[in-house]
C-alpha positions, 0 to 999 in steps of 0.5 A: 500500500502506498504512503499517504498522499500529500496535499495538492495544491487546487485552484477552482473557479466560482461560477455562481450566477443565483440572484443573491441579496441585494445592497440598496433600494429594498423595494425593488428587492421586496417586489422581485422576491414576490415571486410573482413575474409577470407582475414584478417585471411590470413593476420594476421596469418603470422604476428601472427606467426612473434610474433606480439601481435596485430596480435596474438589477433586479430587471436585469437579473429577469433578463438574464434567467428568463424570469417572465420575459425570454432570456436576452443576455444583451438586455441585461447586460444594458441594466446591469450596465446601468445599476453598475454605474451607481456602484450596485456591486451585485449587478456590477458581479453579474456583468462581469460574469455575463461578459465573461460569458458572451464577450462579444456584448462587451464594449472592452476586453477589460470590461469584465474584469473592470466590473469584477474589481469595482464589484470586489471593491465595494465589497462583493464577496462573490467578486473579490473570489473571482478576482482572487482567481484571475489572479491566481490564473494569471489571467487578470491584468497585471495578475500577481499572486500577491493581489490573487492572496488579498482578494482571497483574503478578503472573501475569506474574512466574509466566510467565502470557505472556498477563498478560505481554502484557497488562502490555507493552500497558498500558506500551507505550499508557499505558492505567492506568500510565505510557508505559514502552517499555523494559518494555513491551519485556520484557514483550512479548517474554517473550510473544512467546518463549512464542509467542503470536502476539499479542505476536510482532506487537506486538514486530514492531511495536517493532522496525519502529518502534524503540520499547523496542528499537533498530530492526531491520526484518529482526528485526521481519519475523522476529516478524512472520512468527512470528505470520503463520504462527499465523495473525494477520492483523495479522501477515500484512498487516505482513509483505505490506508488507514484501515489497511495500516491500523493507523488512527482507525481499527486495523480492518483490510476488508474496509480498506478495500471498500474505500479503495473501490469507491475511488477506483471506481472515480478513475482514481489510478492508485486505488486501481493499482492497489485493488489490483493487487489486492485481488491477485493477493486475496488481501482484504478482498476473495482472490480472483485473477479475473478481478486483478486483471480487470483493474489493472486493464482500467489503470493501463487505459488511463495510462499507468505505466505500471498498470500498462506494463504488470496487465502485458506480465497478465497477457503474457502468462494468460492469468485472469485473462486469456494468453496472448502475446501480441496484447502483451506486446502491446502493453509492454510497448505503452510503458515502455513509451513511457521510460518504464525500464522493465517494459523496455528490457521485455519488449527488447527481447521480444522484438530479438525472439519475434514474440509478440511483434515482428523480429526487428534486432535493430529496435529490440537493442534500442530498447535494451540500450535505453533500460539499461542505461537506466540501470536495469541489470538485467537489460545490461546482460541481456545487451551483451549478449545482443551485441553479438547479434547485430552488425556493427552498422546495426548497432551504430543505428540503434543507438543512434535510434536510442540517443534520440528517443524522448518519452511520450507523456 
């Protein structure tokens, strides 16, 4: 079973496009949260056009979900325009997003992120996080990580828990600010109380580690089991660890593997590696080559040069699935694309033995030549004696193939 996994590091965007609470005239609030449409539009859109700002939003807010009247992005973005032009932060966030979304309505290039920055500067914390983000991204003009740092700062201080973990993380790796455990612990942990599964695993993470907080592995296997049951696979594979190892929770394989196979079913690769072999062991799980096979297969697919590589050994010896040298060939050929040493030393014999693939001694000493110099001993022995077997031309050639192959990632 591998180690624990180490918290990496996420950046997510917020699209929160919901009509939320409205800063000014609270009739135009009371009249739109009436419910009733077709009366609110009637209402609002005098008001909206006398010049009142609330109105002029929530008109805009109509046209945008297509409350009442079809939906017109373009006509809302007019009243958005307008309400933003009297410092309504709300309509100012929803331009920035309408904009975002259909640049083509925007008078500037800049007209998106302009009403995002005088939103988040009157205080929209919906705003100051999308800000944070382009920042962040780099994708904001003059976008530092010190400005993407402030403005998470400042929807973190109104208990956005997504700013929340996006600050923790920035403290926790270092990324723009410097490495502080003891506040990216607070930031964290305020995320993981709103109950993001995100910030659960990563304060997990902490207490397994004694990183800000003093180590505590049943408190880590609390956070963890927290975001493993919202469904994050991180989580999920941690706390397959736990119960593999005993560490914080009861000792119990059989749980482990329960855990393993709601990640692996996410795609989580490591999961599928150790259900795999699970399954060839009959550890936590009834023994079945089928099954082992199975996941190694999934993992292969997904590009595991460890799958690809273990699932040819699997078509090579026909276990958990029917014996076949070409498949195996196949896969070999995938990791060893890839830097696998083992893969490329049996695909070098292959192509010497013709097992598989069609003879080729010029590619199978290619293949050699690079496991070994990766130090594999038995490519080196095997390279001896397939030295003897080509010309010297034919050498001269695979290693010139050798020296400029490059991994495929």
């Amino acid at each position: 079973m591998s180690r624990f996994r180490l918290a990496p590091s996420f950046l997510l965007f917020a699209c929160l496009m919901a009509p939320c609470g409205l800063l000014h005239a609270e009739s135009a609030e009371v009249i739109y949260n009436r419910g009733d449409h077709a009366a609110t539009f009637k209402e609002l859109r005098p008001q909206a056009e006398a010049g009142d700002a609330s109105a002029q939003y929530h008109l805009g807010l109509m046209y945008e979900f297509g409350q009442y009247v079809a939906a017109n992005p373009a006509e809302a973005v007019k009243w958005f325009r307008l309400s933003g032009k009297q410092d309504n932060a709300r309509a100012l966030y929803h331009l920035g997003m309408l904009l975002t979304g259909n640049p083509r309505l925007a008078s500037s290039p800049s007209e998106a992120e302009n009403a995002f920055r005088r939103s988040a500067e009157l205080g929209e914390v919906a705003a100051q996080f999308v800000l944070a983000e382009l920042n962040a991204r780099g994708k904001a003009a003059g976008a530092t990580l010190a400005q993407a740092e402030h403005w998470y700062r400042k929807a973190a201080e109104q208990g956005d828990f997504k700013a929340q973990y996006q600050l923790g993380m920035m403290m926790a790796t270092g990324r723009g600010v410097p490495v502080n455990v003891q506040e990216a612990a607070k930031w964290l942990q305020m995320a993981a109380n709103a109950g993001f599964a995100p910030a659960q695993f990563q304060v997990g993470v902490l207490f397994d580690r004694g990183l800000g907080v003093h180590s505590n592995p049943q408190e880590a296997a609390r956070w963890y089991q927290k975001a493993a049951e919202q469904g994050d696979p991180d989580a999920q594979y941690n706390m397959a660890v736990k119960f593999d190892t005993g560490n914080g929770v009861q000792k119990d394989p059989a749980q482990a593997a329960v855990w393993l196979e709601k990640a692996a079913a996410q795609g989580d690769i490591p999961s599928m590696l150790s259900l795999a072999q699970w399954y060839g062991k009959g550890h936590g799980v009834a023994q079945s080559a089928a099954q082992s096979a199975h996941w190694y297969a999934l993992a292969a697919a997904r590009g595991s040069a460890q799958a690809q590589y273990d699932f040819a050994v699997l078509n090579a010896k026909g276990i958990g699935v029917k014996q076949n040298q070409a498949e195996a060939a196949k896969w070999l050929a995938r990791a060893a694309e890839q830097g696998d040493a083992d893969a490329q030393n049996d695909l070098g014999v292959r192509y010497f033995e013709g097992q598989g693939v069609k003879k080729n001694p010029v590619s199978g000493y290619m293949w050699l030549t690079l496991a070994a110099q990766q130090g594999n001993a038995d490519a080196k022995r095997n390279l001896d004696f397939a030295s003897s077997k080509l010309t010297p031309r034919q050498k001269a050639q695979a290693e010139r193939m050798a020296k400029g192959w490059q991994p495929k990632r």
